[in-house]
C-alpha positions as CSV (number, residue, x, y, z in Angstrom):
1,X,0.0,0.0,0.0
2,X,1.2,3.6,-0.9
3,X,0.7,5.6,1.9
4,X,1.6,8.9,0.1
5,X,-1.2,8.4,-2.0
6,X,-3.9,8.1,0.3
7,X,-6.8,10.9,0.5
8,X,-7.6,10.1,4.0
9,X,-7.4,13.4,6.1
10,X,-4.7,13.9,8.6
11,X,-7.4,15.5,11.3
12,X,-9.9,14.0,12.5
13,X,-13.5,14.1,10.5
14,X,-17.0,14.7,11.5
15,X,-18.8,12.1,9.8
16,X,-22.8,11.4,8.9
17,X,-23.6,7.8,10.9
18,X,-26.1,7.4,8.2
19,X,-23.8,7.8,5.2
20,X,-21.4,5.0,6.9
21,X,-24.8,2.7,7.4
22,X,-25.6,2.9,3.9
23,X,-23.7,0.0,2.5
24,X,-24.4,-2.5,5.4
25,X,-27.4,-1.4,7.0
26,X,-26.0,-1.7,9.9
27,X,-23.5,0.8,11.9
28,X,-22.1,-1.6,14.2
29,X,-21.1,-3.7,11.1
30,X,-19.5,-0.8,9.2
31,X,-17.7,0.3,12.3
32,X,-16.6,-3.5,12.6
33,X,-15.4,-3.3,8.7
34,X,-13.4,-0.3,9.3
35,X,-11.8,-1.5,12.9
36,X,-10.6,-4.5,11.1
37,X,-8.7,-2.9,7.9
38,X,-7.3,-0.4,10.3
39,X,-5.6,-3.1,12.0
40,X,-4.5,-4.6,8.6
41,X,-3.1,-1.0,8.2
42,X,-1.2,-0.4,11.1
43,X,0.3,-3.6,10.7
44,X,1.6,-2.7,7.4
45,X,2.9,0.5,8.3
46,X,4.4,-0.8,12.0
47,X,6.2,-4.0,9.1
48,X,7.5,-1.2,6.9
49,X,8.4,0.8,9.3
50,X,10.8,-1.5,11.4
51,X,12.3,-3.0,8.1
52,X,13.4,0.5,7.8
53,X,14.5,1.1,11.1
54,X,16.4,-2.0,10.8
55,X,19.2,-0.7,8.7
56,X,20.3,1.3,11.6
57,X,19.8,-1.0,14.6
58,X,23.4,-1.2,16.8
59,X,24.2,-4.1,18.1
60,X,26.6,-2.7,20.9
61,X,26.2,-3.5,24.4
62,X,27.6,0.0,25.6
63,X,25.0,2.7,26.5
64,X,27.4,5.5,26.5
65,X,27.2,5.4,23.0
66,X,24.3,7.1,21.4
67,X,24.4,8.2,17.7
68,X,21.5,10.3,16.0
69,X,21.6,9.2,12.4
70,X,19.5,11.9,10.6
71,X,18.1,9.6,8.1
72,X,16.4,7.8,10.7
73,X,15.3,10.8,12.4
74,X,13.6,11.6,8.7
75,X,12.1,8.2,8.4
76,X,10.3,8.8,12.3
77,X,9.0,12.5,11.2
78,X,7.6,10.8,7.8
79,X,5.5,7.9,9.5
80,X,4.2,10.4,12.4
81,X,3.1,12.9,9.8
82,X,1.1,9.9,8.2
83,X,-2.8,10.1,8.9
84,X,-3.8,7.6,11.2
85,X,-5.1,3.9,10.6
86,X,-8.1,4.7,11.6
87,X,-8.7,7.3,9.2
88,X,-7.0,6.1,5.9
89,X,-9.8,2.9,6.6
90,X,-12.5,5.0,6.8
91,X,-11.5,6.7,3.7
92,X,-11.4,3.6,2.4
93,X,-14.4,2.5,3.3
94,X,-16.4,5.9,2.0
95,X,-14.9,5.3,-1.2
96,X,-15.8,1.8,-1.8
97,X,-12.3,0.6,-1.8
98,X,-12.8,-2.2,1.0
99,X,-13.9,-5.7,-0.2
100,X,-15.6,-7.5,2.8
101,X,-18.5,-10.3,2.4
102,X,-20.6,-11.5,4.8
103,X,-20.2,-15.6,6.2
104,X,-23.5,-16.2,7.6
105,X,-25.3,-14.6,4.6
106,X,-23.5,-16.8,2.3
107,X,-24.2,-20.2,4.8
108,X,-27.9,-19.1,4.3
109,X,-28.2,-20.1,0.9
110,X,-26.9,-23.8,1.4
111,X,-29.5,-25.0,3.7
């Protein structure tokens, strides 16, 4: 996922609970729909992040010895700067960029 690219606001958004109900009929499963890709998210992003933060791990037992690499400190002000998980899945969800299905509809239909 390109998190540059994402439209998802950095504050936070006053949002109709109607307009999020519209594609599920139910609030509490929309809410549900969007708790669960934001986890998906900030697992991505916590993965990316420490495979970049990896590079400059120091494997030295010594404490006295504390260096500030300023490419790291780059990499830390670009992911805190990132709108939150919650957020870019909400986004996501208003746009109709989520897939998500529903089991027990589906088991329904076999009976």
């Amino acid at each position: 996922m390109d998190y540059k690219k994402s439209k998802a606001p950095v504050n936070t958004v006053s949002r109709n609970i109607m307009d999020l109900c519209d594609e599920t009929g139910n609030i509490y499963e929309s809410v549900s729909i969007i708790a669960k890709r934001a986890n998906q998210i900030s697992v991505e992003i916590k993965q990316d992040l420490s495979k970049k933060l990896a590079e400059f791990a120091s494997y030295n037992d010594s404490l006295e010895e504390v260096f500030e690499n300023r490419e790291q400190i780059e990499i830390s002000r670009y992911y805190e700067k990132l709108p939150k998980p919650t957020l870019m899945a909400t986004q996501e969800f208003v746009d109709g960029d989520i897939y998500w299905r529903d089991p027990s509809a589906d088991n329904t239909t076999e009976a």
